[in-house]
Every structure is written in structure tokens, then in C-alpha cells.
N, C-alpha and C positions, 0 to 999 in steps of 0.2 A: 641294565641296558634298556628292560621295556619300560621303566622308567622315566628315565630320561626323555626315550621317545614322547611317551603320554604328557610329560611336563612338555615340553617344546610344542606338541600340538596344542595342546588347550593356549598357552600363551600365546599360540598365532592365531588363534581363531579367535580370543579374548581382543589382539589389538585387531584386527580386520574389522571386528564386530564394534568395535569403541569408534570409528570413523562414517561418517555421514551426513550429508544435509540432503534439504528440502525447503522445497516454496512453493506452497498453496494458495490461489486464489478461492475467493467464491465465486468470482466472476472472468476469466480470461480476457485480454484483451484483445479486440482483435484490427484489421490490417481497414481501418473503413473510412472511406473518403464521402463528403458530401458534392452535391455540384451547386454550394455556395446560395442556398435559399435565401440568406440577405444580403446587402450590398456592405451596408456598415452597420454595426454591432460595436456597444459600448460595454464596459466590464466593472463593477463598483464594486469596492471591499467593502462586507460587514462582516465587523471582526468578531474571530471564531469564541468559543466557551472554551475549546481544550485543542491543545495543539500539542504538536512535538518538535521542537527544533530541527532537526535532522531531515524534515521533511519539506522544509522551505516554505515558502508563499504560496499558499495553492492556490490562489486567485491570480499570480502571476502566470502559475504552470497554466492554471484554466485559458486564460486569456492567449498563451503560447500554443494550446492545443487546439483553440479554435480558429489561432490565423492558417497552421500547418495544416491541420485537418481541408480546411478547403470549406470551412461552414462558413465566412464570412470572406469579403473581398476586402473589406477594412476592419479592423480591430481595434477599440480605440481602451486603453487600461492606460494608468485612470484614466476613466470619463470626465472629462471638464463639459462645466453648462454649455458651451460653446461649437462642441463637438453635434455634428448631424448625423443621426445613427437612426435604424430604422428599428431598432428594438434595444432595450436596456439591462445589462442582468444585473440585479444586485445579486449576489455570490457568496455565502457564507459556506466555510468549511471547515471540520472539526477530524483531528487525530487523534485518536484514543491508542493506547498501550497498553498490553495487559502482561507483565512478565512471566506472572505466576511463581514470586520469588517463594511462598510457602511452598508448594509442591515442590519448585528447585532446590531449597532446602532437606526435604523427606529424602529426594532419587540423590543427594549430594551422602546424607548419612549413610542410606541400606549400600548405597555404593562403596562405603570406607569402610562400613561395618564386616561387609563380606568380602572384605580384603579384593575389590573390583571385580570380581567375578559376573555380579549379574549388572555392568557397564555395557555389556551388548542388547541388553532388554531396554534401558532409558532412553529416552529422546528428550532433550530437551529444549521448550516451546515457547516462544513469543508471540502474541497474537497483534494484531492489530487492526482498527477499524475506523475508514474513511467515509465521512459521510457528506455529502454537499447537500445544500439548499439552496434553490433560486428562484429570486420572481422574477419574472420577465414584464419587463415593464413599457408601454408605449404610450409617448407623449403626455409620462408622468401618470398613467392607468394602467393598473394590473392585470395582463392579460391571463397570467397562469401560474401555478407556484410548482415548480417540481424539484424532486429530493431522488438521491441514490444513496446507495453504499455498496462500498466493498471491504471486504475483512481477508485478511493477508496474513497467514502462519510461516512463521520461518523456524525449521527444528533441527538442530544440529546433535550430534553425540560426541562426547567426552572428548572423544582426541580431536575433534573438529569445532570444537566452542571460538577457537581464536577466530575464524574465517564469519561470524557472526555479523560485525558488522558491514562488512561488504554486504553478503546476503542481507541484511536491514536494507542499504542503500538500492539492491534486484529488485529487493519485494517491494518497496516503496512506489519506484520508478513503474513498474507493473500496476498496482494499488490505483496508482493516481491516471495512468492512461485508460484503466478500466472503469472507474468513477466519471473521469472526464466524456468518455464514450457517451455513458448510458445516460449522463446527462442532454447532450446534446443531441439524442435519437429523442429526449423526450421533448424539446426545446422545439425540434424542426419537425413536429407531430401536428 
């Protein structure tokens, strides 16, 4: 009978302990409005060295977070020569991914080796890191070159791996409002 019992608790504690996520920034984003330093602002892509699908255009999201923001009165993406802007950004932006498929492999084996028992100790981790570059340019002269990043963990456990990609699309969405921030506090500096 005490058996039984002792089986039935470790099993509940084993699945309880097998469910969890998280999403880490390095940098939070936060709730911040400008009062619109320029009238019109232009936005030019140069195209990224590493990217992720799943993350879209970030020159498009840039350009979207600086009409919403309230940094410019106009936005103009793309910039055509034709466009009257009081500053230029060219905007380059790069996604990195780092699965960590070797380690997921190790915490995948000692997991089946010991028949799931130590599934409540693993987490497992995707990292990922946003970096943008701009030069802010006026009347074709470089006023300033400024750079961010942000790096974004999302770590789930065993029984919680499916819910993955959702959490991708949280931490992303987070990622890129926090990169877009810190860019444009350095921008209207």
C-alpha cells in the first residue's frame, strides 16, 4: 500500500515538475512615447548578414514603431529620392538563433537513460539575438551611426516543448519592441 502511495507521488511530482516555460529578455521593453522630435523621417533597408524568417522585416516593424511611437509625424518606408524627410535612417538588422541542438541532445539522452526521472531538473533553451544598426543620415551626410541589441531566451520543459513556438512568436514580438526602443532613444539623443 505504501507503495503504491510512494509510486503515485513521485509520478505527480515527475509530471508537475516536466511543465514550464519562460521568456527572458536582456532588455524589457517598456510603455515610451516621444513628442515627435522630427516632422518627417525616412527609413532604408540594408540588407541583413543573418536573419530568421519567423521574425519578419524588421525594417518594416522599425518603420511601424516609429510611426506608433510618436517619434515622427511622417514615416516615409521605403524612402523614395522624392520624399522630404528631415533625417534618413539606413537600418540594417540581423537575427541570430542559437538552439543549442548539442546540449538538447545530452538533457534528451540522461532523460531516457533514467527512465525521465531527472525531467524536472532540464530546461530546455533557445536563445536568440537582435541587433540593429543605423546611420542617420541628413541631406545625404552622416550625422551619427547607432547600434543595439537585444537577446531573448525562451525555455520550456518536456511536457511543455509543443507551446514553443508560440513563445518564439512572445519573445520575438518583445525582442524587437526593445531593440526598436533603444534604438530610437539613441536617435533623438
Amino acid at each position: 500500500m505504501r507503495a503504491k502511495f510512494f509510486l503515485s507521488i513521485i509520478v505527480i511530482l515527475t509530471i508537475t515538475g516536466c511543465t514550464g516555460t519562460q521568456v527572458k529578455l536582456s532588455h524589457e521593453p517598456t510603455t515610451q512615447s516621444f513628442n515627435q522630435p522630427f516632422s518627417a523621417v525616412g527609413v532604408r533597408d540594408v540588407p541583413a548578414t543573418k536573419t530568421l524568417p519567423i521574425a519578419g522585416n524588421l525594417t518594416e516593424a522599425f518603420s511601424n514603431e516609429l510611426r506608433t511611437s510618436g517619434f515622427a509625424k511622417e514615416v516615409y518606408y521605403p524612402l523614395r529620392p522624392d520624399d522630404k524627410v528631415d533625417i534618413a535612417l539606413d537600418s540594417q538588422f540581423n537575427v541570430e538563433a542559437d538552439t543549442h541542438s548539442g546540449s538538447m541532445f545530452a538533457k534528451s539522452f540522461f532523460t531516457g537513460f533514467t527512465l525521465f526521472l531527472l525531467e524536472p531538473v532540464f530546461w530546455y533553451d533557445i536563445d536568440y539575438k537582435l541587433s540593429g544598426n543605423v546611420n542617420v543620415m541628413k541631406d545625404g551626410k552622416l550625422l551619427k551611426q547607432v547600434t543595439a541589441t537585444t537577446d531573448a531566451t525562451i525555455s520550456a520543459k518536456w511536457l511543455s516543448l509543443s507551446k514553443l513556438p508560440a513563445l518564439e512568436a512572445e519573445a520575438l514580438v518583445k525582442a524587437k519592441k526593445s531593440l526598436f526602443q533603444q534604438l530610437m532613444q539613441a536617435i533623438a539623443k
